[in-house]
C-alpha positions as CSV (number, residue, x, y, z in Angstrom):
1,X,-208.4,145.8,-162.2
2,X,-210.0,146.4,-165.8
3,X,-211.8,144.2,-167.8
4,X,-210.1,144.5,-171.4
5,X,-210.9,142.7,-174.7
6,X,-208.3,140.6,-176.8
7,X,-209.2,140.2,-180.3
8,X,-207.4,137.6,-182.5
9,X,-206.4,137.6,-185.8
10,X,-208.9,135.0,-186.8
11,X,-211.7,137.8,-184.9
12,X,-210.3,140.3,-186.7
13,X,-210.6,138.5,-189.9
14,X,-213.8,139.3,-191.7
15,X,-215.1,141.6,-189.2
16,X,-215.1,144.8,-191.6
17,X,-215.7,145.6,-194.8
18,X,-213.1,147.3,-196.9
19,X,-215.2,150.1,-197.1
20,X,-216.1,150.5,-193.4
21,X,-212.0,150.4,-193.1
22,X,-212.1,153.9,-195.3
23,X,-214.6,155.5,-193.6
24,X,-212.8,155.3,-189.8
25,X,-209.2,155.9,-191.3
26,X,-211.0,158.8,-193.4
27,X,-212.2,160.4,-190.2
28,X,-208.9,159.6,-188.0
29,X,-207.1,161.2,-190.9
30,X,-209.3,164.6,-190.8
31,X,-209.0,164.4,-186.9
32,X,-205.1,165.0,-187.5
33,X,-205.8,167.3,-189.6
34,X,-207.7,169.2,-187.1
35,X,-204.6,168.8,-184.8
36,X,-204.7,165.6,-182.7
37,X,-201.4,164.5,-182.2
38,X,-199.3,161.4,-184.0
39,X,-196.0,160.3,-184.2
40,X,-193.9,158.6,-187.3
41,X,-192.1,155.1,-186.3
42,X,-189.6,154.1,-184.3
43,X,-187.1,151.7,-185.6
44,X,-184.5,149.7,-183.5
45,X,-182.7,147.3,-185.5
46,X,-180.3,144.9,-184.3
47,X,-177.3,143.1,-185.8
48,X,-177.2,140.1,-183.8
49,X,-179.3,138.5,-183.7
50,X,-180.7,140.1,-186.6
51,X,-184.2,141.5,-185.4
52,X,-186.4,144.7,-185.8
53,X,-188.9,146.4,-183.3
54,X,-190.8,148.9,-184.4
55,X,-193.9,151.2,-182.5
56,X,-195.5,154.1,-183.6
57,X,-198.7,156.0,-181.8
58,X,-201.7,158.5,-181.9
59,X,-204.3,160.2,-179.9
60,X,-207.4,160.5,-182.0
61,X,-210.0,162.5,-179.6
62,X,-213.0,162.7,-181.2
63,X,-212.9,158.8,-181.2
64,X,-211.9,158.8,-177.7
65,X,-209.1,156.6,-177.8
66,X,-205.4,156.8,-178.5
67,X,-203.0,153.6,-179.1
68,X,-200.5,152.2,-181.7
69,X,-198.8,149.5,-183.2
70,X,-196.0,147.8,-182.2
71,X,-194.3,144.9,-184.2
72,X,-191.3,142.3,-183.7
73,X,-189.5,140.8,-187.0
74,X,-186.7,138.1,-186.2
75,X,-184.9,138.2,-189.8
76,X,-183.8,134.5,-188.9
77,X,-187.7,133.7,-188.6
78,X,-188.0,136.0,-191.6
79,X,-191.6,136.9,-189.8
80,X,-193.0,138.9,-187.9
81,X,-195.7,139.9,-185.2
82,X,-198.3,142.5,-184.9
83,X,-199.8,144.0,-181.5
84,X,-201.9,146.7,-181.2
85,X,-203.5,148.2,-178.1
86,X,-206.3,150.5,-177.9
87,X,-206.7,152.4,-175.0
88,X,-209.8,155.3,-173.7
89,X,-208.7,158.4,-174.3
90,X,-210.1,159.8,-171.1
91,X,-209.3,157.6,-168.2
92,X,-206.1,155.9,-169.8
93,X,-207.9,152.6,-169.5
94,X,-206.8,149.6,-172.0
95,X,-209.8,149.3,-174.1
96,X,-208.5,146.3,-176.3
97,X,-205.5,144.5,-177.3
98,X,-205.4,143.2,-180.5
99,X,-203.7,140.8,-183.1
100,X,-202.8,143.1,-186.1
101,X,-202.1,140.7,-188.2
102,X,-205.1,140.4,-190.2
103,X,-206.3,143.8,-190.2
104,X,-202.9,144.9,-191.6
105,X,-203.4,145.2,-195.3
106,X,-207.0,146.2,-194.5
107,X,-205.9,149.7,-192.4
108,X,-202.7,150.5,-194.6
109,X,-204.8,149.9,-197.7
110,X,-207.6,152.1,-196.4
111,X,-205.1,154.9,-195.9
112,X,-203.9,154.7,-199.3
113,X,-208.0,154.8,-200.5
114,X,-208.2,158.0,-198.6
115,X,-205.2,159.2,-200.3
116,X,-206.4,158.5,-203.5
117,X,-210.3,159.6,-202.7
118,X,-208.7,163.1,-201.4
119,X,-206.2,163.5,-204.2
120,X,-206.7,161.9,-207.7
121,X,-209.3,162.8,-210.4
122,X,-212.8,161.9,-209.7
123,X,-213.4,160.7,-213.0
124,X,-210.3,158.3,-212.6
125,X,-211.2,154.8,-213.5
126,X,-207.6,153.3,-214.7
127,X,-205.1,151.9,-212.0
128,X,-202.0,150.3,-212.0
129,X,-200.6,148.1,-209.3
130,X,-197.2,147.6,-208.7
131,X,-196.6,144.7,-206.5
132,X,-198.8,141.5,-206.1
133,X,-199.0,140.7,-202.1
134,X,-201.1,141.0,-199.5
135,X,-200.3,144.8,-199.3
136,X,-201.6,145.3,-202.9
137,X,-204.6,143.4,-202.2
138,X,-205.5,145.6,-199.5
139,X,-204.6,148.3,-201.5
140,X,-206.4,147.6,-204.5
141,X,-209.6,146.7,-202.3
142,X,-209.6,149.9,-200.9
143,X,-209.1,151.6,-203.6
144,X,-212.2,150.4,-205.3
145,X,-214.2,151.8,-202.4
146,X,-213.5,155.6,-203.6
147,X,-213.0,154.9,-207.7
148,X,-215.1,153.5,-209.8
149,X,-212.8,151.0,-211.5
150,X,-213.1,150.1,-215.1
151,X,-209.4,148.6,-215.8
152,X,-206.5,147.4,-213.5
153,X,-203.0,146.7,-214.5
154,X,-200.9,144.5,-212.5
155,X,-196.7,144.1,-212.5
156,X,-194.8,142.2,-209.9
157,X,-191.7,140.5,-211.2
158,X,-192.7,137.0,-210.7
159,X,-194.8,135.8,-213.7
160,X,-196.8,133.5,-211.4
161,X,-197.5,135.8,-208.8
162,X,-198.8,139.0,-211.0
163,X,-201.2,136.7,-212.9
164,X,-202.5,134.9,-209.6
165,X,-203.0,138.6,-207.9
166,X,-204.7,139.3,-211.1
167,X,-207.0,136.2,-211.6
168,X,-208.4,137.0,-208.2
169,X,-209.0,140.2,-208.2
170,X,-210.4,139.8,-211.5
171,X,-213.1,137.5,-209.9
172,X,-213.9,139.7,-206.7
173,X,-213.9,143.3,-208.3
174,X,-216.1,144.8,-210.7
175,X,-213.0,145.9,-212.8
176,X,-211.7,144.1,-215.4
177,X,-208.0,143.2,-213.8
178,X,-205.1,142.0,-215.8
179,X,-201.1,141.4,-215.6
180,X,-198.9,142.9,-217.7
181,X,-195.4,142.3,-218.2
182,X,-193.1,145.5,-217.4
183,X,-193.8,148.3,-215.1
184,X,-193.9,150.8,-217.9
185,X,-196.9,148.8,-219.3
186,X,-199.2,148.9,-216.0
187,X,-197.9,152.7,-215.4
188,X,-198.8,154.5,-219.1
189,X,-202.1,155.7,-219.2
190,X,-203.4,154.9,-215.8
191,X,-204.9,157.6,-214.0
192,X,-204.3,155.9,-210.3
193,X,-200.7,154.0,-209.5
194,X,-200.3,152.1,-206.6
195,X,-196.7,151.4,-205.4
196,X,-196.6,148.0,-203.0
197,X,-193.3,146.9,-202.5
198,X,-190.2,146.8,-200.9
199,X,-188.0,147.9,-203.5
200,X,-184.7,149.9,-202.5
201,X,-185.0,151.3,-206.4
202,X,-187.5,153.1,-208.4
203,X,-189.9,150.7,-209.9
204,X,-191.1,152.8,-212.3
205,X,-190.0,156.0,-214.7
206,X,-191.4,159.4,-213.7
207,X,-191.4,160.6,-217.8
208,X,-194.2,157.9,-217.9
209,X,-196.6,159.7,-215.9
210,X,-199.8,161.1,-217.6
211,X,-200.5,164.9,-215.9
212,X,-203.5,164.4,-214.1
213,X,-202.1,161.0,-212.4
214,X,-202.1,159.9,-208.8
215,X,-199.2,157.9,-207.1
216,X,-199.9,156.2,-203.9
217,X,-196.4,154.8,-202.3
218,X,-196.9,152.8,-199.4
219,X,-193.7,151.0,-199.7
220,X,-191.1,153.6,-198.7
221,X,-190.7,153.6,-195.1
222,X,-187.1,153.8,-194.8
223,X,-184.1,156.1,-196.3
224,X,-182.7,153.3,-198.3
225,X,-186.8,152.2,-199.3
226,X,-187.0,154.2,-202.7
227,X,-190.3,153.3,-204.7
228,X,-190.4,156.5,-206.8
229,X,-187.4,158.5,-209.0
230,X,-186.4,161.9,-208.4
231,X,-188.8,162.5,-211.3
232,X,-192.2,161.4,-209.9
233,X,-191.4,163.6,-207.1
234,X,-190.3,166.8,-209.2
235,X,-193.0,166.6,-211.2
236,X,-195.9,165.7,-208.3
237,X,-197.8,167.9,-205.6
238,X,-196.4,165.7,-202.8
239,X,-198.7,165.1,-199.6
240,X,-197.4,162.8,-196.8
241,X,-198.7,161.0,-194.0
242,X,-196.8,162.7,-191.6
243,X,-193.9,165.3,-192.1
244,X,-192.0,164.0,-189.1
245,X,-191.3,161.5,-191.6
246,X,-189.4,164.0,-194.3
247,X,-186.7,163.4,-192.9
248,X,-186.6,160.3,-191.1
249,X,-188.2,157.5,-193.4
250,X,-189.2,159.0,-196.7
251,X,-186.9,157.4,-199.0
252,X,-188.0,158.7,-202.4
253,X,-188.3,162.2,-200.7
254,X,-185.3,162.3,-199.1
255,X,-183.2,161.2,-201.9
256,X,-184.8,163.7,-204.2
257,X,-184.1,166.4,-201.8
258,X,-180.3,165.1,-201.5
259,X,-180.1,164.9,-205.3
260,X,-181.2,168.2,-205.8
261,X,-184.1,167.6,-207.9
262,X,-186.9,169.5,-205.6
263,X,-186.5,171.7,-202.6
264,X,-186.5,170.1,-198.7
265,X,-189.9,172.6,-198.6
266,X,-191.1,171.0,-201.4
267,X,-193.7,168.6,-200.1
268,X,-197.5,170.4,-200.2
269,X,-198.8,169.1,-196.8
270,X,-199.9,166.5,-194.4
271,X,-202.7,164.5,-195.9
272,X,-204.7,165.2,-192.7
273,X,-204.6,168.7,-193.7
274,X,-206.2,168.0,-197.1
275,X,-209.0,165.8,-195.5
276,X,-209.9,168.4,-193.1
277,X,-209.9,171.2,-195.6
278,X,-206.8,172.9,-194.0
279,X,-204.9,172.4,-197.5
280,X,-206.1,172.3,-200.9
281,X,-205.9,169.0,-202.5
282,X,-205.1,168.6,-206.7
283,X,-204.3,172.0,-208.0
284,X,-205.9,171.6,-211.2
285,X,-206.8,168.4,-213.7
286,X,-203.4,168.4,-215.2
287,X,-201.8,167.9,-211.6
288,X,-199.6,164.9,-210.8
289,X,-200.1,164.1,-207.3
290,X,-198.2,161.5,-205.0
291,X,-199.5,160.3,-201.4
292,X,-196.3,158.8,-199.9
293,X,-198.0,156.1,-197.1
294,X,-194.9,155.1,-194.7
295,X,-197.7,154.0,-192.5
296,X,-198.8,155.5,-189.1
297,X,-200.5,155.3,-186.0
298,X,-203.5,157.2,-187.3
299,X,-204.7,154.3,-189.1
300,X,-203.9,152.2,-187.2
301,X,-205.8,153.2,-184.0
302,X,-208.5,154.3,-186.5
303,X,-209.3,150.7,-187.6
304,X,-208.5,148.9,-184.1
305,X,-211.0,151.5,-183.0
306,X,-213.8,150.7,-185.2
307,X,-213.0,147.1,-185.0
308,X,-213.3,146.7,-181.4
309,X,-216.9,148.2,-181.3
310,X,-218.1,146.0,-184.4
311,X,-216.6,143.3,-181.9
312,X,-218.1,144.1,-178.7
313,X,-221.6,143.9,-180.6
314,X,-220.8,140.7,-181.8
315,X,-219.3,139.2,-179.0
316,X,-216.5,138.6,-180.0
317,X,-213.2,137.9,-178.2
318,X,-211.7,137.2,-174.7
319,X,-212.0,139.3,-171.6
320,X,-208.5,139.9,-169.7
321,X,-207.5,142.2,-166.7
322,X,-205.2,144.8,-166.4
323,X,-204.2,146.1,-163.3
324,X,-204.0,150.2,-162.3
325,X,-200.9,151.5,-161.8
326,X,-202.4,152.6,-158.4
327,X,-203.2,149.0,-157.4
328,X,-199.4,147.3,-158.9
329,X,-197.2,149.8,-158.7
330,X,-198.0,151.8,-155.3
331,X,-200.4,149.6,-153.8
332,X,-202.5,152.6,-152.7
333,X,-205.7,153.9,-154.1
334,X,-203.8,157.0,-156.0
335,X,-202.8,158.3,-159.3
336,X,-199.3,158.7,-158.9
337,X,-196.8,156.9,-161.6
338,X,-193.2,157.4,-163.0
C-alpha cells in the first residue's frame, strides 16, 4: 500500500497565488517544449442520458510527476466535476488526488498569462476581456502577473454580469477596469484580448484588431466552439497549446482552414516551443499574435504539482491508501500488469 494525499477544493482554495500558478505552468510549458510528452482531450459524449467525460494527460519530467484531469458533466445536472491525480514520475506511485475544482480558473488562466508573457508586446498595458465568469477572472488575474495593466475593458452580454466582473476587478487590480457595452468597444485599441466563453460564433471582428495585438482564446475547445473569425486567424501568427489539437478541437482553426482563409500549415508552433526558445515568438511590433488555449494536461499537472508541495508543507489534506498492482491484482510481490 501507499500513503497518498487528497486535497479538496476548499484546500486547494487559497493555497497559491496567481502568480506562483504562472511560474509552474511557465516551466511545465518549456518542459514540452523541450519534448516531454502530452496529449489533447478526449471527449465521449452521450445522448442519453445526456452526459460528457472528458481526460486529458502529461508527463512533465523535470517535475517528476505525470497525471491529468479528468471531468464528468451530467447536462441534466447542468454541472460538473473535476479530479485530478498526480502521480511520481519514477515509481508510478499516486502522489495526490485532487478536487480540481477550485484551482480550475487558476491553472487555465495561468496558461493563458504565459501565452500572453511569451507572445504580446512588452509594453502592452491595454486588455480587453471578453466574457465575465470565473474563467475571465482567472484569466484576467493571470494576466496581470506578466503586464503591467493600466486599462481593462470588459463585454459579456449580460449588463449585470459585465459591470459586476468589472466592479470587482476594479477593486482587486491595480488597473483601472471598466464595462463596456459591445465587443467592438472592449476590442479597438487594446493591445491584449482575452476570449472567455463558450460561444459557437465569433465574438469579435478580426478588421478590429490593432497590428501589434495579442489574442488569447481559451474558449474554443471543440469544432463547433468558434471564438475568433476566419480574419483574426488570417491575419495572426497562430501558436497553440498542442497541435494534436489542429485538427481535433480547434474550432476557429479548423473552420478557417475549411473556409479557405489560411493554409492547414498555417499555425507557427506549439507554445512550448516558444517558451523553451525552439520557436521564435512575435515576429516584429506590428505582429498580430493569437494563443488558442483549448486547455491541456500540461497545466494542469503543472499546478496540481506545485499545489501538492505547498500542501504537504502546510499540512494540509487527508492521507489515503492505494494498493500496488503487485499486491491487488497478482497477489505476489511482482511488477507484472495488463
Amino acid at each position: 500500500m501507499t500513503d497518498t494525499l487528497f486535497l479538496s477544493s476548499e484546500d486547494v482554495a487559497g493555497l497559491a497565488t496567481p502568480a506562483e500558478y504562472v511560474d509552474a505552468v511557465r516551466d511545465g510549458y518549456r518542459q514540452r517544449g523541450e519534448g516531454a510528452p502530452a496529449e489533447p482531450r478526449t471527449a465521449l459524449y452521450n445522448e442519453e442520458p445526456p452526459g460528457l467525460f472528458t481526460s486529458y494527460t502529461a508527463v512533465l519530467p523535470d517535475t517528476g510527476v505525470m497525471g491529468g484531469y479528468v471531468y464528468g458533466a451530467g447536462f441534466g445536472e447542468g454541472d460538473a466535476w473535476f479530479v485530478t491525480p498526480l502521480f511520481d514520475a519514477d515509481s508510478g506511485e499516486p502522489l495526490a488526488l485532487l478536487d480540481g475544482a477550485s484551482m480550475n480558473p487558476f491553472k487555465t488562466g495561468a496558461a493563458g498569462a504565459v501565452g500572453v508573457d511569451a507572445l504580446a508586446r512588452p509594453d502592452a498595458s491595454t486588455m480587453a476581456v471578453l466574457g465575465a465568469g470565473a474563467q475571465a477572472r482567472g484569466q484576467l488575474r493571470a494576466a496581470a502577473t506578466v503586464r503591467d495593466l493600466e486599462t481593462v475593458w470588459v463585454y459579456s452580454p449580460t449588463k449585470e454580469s459585465r459591470e459586476g466582473f468589472a466592479g470587482e476587478m476594479d477593486r482587486l487590480l491595480d488597473a483601472s477596469v471598466a464595462a463596456v457595452s459591445s465587443s467592438a468597444a472592449a476590442v479597438e485599441g487594446a493591445d491584449v484580448v482575452v476570449t472567455a466563453t463558450n460561444s459557437p460564433e465569433p465574438v469579435f471582428d478580426g478588421d478590429l484588431l490593432d497590428p501589434g495585438t495579442h489574442v488569447t482564446a481559451m474558449g474554443q475547445y471543440h469544432p463547433e466552439k468558434r471564438e475568433l473569425d476566419d480574419t483574426t486567424v488570417a491575419r495572426s501568427t497562430y501558436v497553440i497549446d498542442l497541435r494534436g489539437r489542429l485538427t481535433q478541437d480547434a474550432g476557429s482553426y479548423m473552420h478557417a482552414v475549411e473556409s479557405g482563409a489560411v493554409e492547414a500549415d498555417h499555425c507557427h508552433g506549439e507554445l512550448g516551443s516558444v517558451v523553451a526558445g525552439e520557436r521564435p515568438g512575435r515576429p516584429d511590433e506590428e505582429a498580430i499574435t493569437v494563443f488558442d488555449s483549448g486547455g491541456t494536461g500540461i497545466e494542469t499537472v503543472a499546478a496540481a504539482a506545485m499545489l501538492h508541495g505547498k500542501a504537504v508543507e502546510a499540512g494540509l489534506g487527508e492521507t489515503i491508501s492505494f494498493a500496488p498492482a503487485s499486491e491487488a491484482l497478482t497477489g505476489r510481490d511482482d511488477h507484472s500488469s495488463r
